[in-house]
C-alpha positions as CSV (number, residue, x, y, z in Angstrom):
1,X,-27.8,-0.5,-21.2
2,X,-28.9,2.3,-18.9
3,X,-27.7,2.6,-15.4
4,X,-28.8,5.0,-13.0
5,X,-29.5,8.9,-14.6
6,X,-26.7,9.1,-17.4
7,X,-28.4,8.6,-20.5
8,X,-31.8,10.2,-19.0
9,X,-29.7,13.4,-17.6
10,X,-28.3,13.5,-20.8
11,X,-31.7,14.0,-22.8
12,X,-33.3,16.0,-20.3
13,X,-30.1,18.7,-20.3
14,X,-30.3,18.5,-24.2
15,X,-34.1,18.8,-23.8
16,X,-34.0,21.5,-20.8
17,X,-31.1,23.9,-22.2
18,X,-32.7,25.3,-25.0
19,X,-36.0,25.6,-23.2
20,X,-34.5,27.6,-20.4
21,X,-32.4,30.1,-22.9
22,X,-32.1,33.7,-21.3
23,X,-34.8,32.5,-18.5
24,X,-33.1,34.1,-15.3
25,X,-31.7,31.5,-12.9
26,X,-34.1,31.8,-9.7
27,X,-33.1,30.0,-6.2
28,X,-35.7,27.1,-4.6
29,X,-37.8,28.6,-2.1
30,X,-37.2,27.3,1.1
31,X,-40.7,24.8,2.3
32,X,-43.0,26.4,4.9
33,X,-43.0,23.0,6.8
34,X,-40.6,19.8,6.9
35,X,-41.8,16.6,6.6
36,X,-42.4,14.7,10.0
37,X,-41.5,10.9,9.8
38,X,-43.6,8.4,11.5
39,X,-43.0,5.0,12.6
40,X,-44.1,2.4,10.1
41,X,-47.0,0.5,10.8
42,X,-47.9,-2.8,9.2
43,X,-50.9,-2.9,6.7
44,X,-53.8,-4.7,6.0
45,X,-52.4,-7.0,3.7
46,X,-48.7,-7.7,5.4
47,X,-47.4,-10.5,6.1
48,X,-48.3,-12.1,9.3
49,X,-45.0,-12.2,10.7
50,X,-41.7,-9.8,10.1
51,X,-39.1,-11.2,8.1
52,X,-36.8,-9.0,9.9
53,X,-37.0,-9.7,13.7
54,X,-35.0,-13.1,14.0
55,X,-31.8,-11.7,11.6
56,X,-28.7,-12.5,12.5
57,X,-25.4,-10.1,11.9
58,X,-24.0,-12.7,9.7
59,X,-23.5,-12.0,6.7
60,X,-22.2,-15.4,5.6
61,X,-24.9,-16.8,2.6
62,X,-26.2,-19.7,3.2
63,X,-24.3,-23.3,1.5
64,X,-26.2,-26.2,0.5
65,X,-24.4,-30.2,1.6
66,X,-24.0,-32.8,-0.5
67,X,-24.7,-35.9,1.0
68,X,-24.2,-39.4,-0.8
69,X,-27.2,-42.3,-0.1
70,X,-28.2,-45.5,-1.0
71,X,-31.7,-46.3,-2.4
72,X,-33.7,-49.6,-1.7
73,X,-32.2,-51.4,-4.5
74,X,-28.9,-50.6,-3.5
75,X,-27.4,-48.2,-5.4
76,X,-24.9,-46.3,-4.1
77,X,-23.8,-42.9,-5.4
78,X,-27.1,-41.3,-5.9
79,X,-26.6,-37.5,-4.6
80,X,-29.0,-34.9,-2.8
81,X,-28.6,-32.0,-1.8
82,X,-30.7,-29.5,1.3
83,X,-30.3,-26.2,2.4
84,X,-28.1,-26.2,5.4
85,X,-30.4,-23.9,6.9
86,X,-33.6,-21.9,5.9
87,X,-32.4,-18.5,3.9
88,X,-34.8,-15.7,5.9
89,X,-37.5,-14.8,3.5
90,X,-37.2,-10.9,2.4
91,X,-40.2,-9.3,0.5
């Protein structure tokens, strides 16, 4: 398994190494402009509602309840179980 850049890093250092050999090591030049972040704005296709405005700062996950019930016939014992509440939907 490969997780994160080791086993990549590795190759492109073994790859990069000999292709460099006596090149001279020359700094970054520094950018003429910076990029200027912008609020995000919703698209075209977006949901129709944000997933994010009614979180709460619990962290708890959500649990499910058991709860025990008795058909028509009368058989006890027969289990179901519901969400206790809605988990918030995250794209």
């Amino acid at each position: 398994a490969v997780a994160g850049g080791t086993f990549p890093a590795t190759i492109w250092r073994l790859f990069m190494t000999p292709a460099l050999e006596g090149t001279p090591r020359t700094p970054f030049p520094q950018p003429d402009s910076f990029p200027v972040w912008k609020p995000f704005t919703r698209g075209r296709y977006a949901l129709s509602y944000d997933p994010y405005a009614h979180r709460s700062t619990n962290t708890t996950p959500t649990t499910t309840t058991t709860t025990t019930t008795t058909d028509t016939a009368g058989a006890a014992g027969a289990t179901t179980k519901s969400p206790a509440k809605p988990a918030p939907r995250i794209p």
